[in-house]
N, C-alpha and C positions, 0 to 999 in steps of 0.2 A: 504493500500500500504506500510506503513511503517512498518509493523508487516513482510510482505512478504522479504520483504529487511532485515531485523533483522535476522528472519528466516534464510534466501540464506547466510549473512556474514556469520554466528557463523556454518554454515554448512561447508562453505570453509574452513572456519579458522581450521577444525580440521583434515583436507586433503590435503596434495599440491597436489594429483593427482586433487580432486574436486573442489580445486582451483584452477588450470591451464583450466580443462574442464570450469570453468565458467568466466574466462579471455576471453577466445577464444568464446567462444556462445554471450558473451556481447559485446566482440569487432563486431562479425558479425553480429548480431544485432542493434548495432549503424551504422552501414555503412549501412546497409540493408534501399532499398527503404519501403516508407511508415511508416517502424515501427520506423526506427531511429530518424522521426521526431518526433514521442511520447514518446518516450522511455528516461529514465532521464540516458542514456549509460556513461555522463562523469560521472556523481557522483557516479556510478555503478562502475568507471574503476577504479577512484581515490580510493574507500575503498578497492575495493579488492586489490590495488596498496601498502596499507597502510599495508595490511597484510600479500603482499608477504614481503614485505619488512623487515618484524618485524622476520623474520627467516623463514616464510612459504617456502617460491621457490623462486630462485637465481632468478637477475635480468637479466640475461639472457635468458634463461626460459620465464619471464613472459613477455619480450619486444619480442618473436621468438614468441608465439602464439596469443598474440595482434596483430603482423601484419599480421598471417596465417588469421586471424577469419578476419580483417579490407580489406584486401584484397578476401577473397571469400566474404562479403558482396557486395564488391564492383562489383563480377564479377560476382554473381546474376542477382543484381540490372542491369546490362547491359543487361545481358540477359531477364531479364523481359521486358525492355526497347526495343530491336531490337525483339522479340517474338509481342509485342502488337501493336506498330508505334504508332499512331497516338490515338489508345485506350485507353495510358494512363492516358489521362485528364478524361475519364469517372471512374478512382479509387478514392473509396470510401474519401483517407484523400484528395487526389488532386482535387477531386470535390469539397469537402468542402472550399478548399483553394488555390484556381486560380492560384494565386499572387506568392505564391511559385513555380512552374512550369515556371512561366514566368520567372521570374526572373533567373531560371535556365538556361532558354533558351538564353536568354538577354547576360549573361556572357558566355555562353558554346561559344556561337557564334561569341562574339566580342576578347575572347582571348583565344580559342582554347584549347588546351594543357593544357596551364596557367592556363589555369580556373580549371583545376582538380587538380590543384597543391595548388594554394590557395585556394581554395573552399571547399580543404578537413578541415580544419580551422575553416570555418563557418559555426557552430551549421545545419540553414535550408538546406544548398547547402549542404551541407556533404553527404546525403542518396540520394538528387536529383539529382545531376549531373551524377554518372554515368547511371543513366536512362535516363536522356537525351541526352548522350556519344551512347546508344545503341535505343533508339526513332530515332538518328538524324542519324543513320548509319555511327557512326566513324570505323576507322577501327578495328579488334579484337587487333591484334600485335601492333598498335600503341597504342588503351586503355590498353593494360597489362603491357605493358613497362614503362609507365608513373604512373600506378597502383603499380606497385613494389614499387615506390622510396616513391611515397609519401603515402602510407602506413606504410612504412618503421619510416617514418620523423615523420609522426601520432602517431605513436604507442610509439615514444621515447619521444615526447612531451605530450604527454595522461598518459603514467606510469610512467616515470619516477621520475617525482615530487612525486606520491602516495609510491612509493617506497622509496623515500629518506626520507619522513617523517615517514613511518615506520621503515626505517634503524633507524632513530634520535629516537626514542621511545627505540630500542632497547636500541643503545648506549645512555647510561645516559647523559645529557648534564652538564657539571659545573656549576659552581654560574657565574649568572650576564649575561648568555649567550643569556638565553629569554628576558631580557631588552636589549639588545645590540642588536637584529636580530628585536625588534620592533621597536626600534629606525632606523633604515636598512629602512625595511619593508614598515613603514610610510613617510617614506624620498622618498623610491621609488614611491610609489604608489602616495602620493601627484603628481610628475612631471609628471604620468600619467594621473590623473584623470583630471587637471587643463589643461594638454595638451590637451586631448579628448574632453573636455567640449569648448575650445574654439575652436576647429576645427569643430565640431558639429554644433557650433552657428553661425559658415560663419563669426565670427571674421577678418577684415582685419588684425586686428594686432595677429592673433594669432599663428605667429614664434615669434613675440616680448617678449609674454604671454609664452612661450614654455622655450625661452632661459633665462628668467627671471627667472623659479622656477629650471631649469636647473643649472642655475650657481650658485645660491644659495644656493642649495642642491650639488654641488661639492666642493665650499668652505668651505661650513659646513665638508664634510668629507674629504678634507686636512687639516682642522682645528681639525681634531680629530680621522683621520686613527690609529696614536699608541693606543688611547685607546678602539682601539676595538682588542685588541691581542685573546680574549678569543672567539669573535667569527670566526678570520681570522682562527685559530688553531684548534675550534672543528669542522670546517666545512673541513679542512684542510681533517682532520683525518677519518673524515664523507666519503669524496670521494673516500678513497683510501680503502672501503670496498665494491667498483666498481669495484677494479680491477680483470679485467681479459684480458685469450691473446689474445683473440678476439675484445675485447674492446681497449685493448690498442693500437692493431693495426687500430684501426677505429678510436681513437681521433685524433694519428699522422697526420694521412689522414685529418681530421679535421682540426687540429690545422696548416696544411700547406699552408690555403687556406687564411691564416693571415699572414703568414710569407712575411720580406719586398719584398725578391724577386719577391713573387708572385703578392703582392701588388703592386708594380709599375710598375712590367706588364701589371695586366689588366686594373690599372689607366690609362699608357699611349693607351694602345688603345680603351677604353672607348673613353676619351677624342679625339684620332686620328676619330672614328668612328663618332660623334658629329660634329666633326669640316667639316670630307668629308658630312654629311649632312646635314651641316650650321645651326647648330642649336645654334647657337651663345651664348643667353641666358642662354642654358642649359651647355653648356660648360662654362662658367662663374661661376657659380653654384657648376659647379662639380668640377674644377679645384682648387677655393677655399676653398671648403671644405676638399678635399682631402690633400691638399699643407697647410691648416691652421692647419688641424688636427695632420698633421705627424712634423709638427714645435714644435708644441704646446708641444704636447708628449713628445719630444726628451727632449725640456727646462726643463717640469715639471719633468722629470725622473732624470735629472742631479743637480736640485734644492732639492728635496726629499734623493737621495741615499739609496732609502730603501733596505734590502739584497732579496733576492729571496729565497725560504724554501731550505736548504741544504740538499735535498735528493737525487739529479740524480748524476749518476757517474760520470759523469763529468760536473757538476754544468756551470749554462749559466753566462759568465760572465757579462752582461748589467743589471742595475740597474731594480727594478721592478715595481714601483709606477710611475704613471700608466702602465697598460699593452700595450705596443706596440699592440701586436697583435689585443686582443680586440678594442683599439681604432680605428684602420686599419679596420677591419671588420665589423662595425659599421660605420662609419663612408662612405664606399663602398657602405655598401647593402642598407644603409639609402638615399645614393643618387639615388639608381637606384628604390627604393621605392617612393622618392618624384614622381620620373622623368614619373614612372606608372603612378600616382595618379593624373597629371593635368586633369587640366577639367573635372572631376570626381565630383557626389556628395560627400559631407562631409562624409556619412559613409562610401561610399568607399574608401578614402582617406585614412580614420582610416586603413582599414581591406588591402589595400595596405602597409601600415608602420607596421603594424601587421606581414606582410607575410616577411619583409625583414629582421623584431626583429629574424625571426629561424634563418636562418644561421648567422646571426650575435652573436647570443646568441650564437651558438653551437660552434661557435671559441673560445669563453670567456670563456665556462663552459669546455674546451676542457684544458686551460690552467691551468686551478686547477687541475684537476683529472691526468693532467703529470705533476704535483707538478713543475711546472716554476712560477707559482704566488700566491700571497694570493687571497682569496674573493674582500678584496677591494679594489686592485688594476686591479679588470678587471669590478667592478662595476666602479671604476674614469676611468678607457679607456670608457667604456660605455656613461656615463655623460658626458664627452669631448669633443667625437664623438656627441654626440647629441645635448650640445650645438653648437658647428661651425654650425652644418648642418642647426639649426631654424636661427642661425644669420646672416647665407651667404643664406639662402632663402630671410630674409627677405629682406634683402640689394639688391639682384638680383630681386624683384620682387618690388623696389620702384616704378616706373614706370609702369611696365606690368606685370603682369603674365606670368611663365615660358609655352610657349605653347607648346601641348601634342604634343607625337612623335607619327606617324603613325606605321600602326602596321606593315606593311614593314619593316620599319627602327628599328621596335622590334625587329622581326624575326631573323634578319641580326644581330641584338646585340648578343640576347640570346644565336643564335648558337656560335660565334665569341668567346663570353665568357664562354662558356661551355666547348669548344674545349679548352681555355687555358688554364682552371681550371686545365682541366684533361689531361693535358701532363705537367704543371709545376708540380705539384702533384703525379704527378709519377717519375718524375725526380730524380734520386737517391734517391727512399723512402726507400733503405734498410741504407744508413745513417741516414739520419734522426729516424728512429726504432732503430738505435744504439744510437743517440743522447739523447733521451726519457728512455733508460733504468737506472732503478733505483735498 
């Protein structure tokens, strides 16, 4: 198998057309019922990701036919699914393994929609669900529409990383850069791996455990943000060999969905929504997080004074250390992640807080690449945001546990705040695309 893989790289690698055809047949492949569950598709995505990256095919290109190939798997695999009904459980890997089908079912059915949004995410659900989408007789127009976005979301979360480390190969990195990015690296990954383990283990204390390696991993990098100058600067540098005018019009869009504006819009009707369905606890919750976070930010940004990179024409005048934005958007999507995740087993918890890290992340990584912030000042909004969230969980669940919202009072949310996403967001987006120009 590994000779077959040697082989397929060093073949692409000397063709961007036969590396674009094997982006797209791996992408659909990975989505594709049955095979994707055997199929090692992300370590597939990420090398080839590695080589578009390194000068092969623009990252435009290789994120347009990731999501061509992830989307026809997906509409396949439905069609296999409404073709067979009930049949399916007699296929060959599904027979072998029950438990995956169930499970598919399990989630397809308790959160609809949702479930193809997150579940494109999770390794097993990733190739099952839309067979289950077209088993269970969803509709065509409602699976293709839901199919677009989060193919979409996949395919930028799937390459793009493979891509930026082959951009970083290309461009030579300086001295001290790869110490400084493991030092990063390990900082981060500790807060995760200690988070996950205690959530895992049914931990009562483990927001206590969370906010602990949390804040100690933030003080550590207020205690030593100026001396990562080389890696704030080569990543800096890194991003802006992203750019393009399609892209830059997609991060704006992005990056609006962080701005305060928007921010205390759909804070206050989050929290207005909560309160008309007396969800009191959860409103406690949310209200503190959101209200601690945006405090916090303000004080540390005016305590720091760090500049923001001098390259937009007309430079933001608000300090940058931490990033507003980031910490806003994090700090948001992590509430309405906890707020999924009640009464949930432990790994769905994780793979709920998982699903909230995308858009949260894509507002953060949305602020570097329109040069308003450094690296570490949307990894401190990130750290910030994450601490309040474990220390106002833990606080609001001394007592009881925050109890789950029905999926009514989901429905009613998700629409509520999708609808205001996407009219604040458009709201004079042709300023803001003047704002961003650099």
């Amino acid at each position: 198998m590994n000779d077959v893989l040697q082989v397929l790289l060093h073949w692409t690698a000397s063709s961007s057309y036969w590396l674009g055809t094997a982006i797209f047949f791996v992408a659909l492949l990975e989505c594709l019922a049955l095979v994707g569950i055997v199929l090692p598709g992300v370590v597939l995505l990420f090398a080839l990701a590695v080589i578009a990256g390194n000068g092969a095919l623009d990252l435009s290109s290789a994120l347009l036919l990731a999501w061509l190939g992830g989307l026809s798997g997906d509409i396949l695999s439905y069609a296999l699914g409404r073709r067979l009904q009930h049949k399916v459980r007699r296929l060959p890997v599904i027979r072998n393994h029950p438990k995956w089908l169930i499970n598919a079912e399990l989630h397809f059915e308790r959160y609809g929609v949702l479930s193809l949004l997150v579940g494109r995410f999770i390794g097993p659900l990733r190739p099952v669900l839309p067979l289950v989408a077209g088993m269970l007789a969803m509709p065509l127009t409602r699976f293709l529409v839901v199919s677009l976005f989060a193919a979409a979301g996949w395919a930028v979360a799937y390459l793009l990383p493979g891509w930026m480390v082959g951009a970083a190969l290309e461009l030579q990195p300086p001295e001290h850069f790869w110490q400084q990015t493991a030092w990063v690296v390990s900082g981060v990954a500790g807060c995760a791996v200690i988070s996950s383990f205690a959530c895992l283990r049914g931990w009562r204390t483990a927001s206590v455990a969370s906010a602990f390696v949390l804040g100690l991993t933030l003080i550590i990098l207020m205690l030593n943000w100026s001396s990562l100058a080389v890696f704030d600067q080569y990543l800096h540098d890194l991003s802006q060999l992203l750019r393009s005018d399609w892209l830059d019009q997609a991060m704006v869009v992005v990056t609006r969905l962080g701005d305060f504006s928007t921010q205390i819009t759909v804070s206050f009707i989050l929290c207005a929504l909560l309160l008309l369905f007396k969800q009191y606890q959860a409103l406690f919750f949310t209200c503190s997080t959101l209200i601690t976070t945006a405090v916090s930010n303000y004080l540390l940004k005016h305590y720091f004074e760090r500049a923001r990179p001098s390259t937009l024409l007309e430079p933001l005048q608000s300090f940058s250390f931490p990033s507003g934005h980031s910490a806003s958007g994090f700090a948001f999507f992590l509430v309405l992640g906890v707020l999924a995740s009640r009464q949930q087993p432990q790994r769905w918890r994780i793979i709920w807080l998982l699903a909230a890290f995308l858009p949260a992340s894509s507002i953060a990584l949305s602020r570097v690449y329109l040069t308003a912030h450094w690296p570490t000042d949307i990894l401190a909004g990130a750290l910030l945001a994450s601490l309040v969230c474990s220390v106002s969980l833990a606080i609001t669940q001394t007592q009881h546990p925050i109890a789950a919202l029905s999926k009514r009072h989901w429905q009613i949310i998700l629409a509520v705040l999708l609808v205001s996403f996407t009219v604040l967001v458009s709201w004079n987006l042709s300023i803001a695309l003047q704002l961003y120009a650099y």
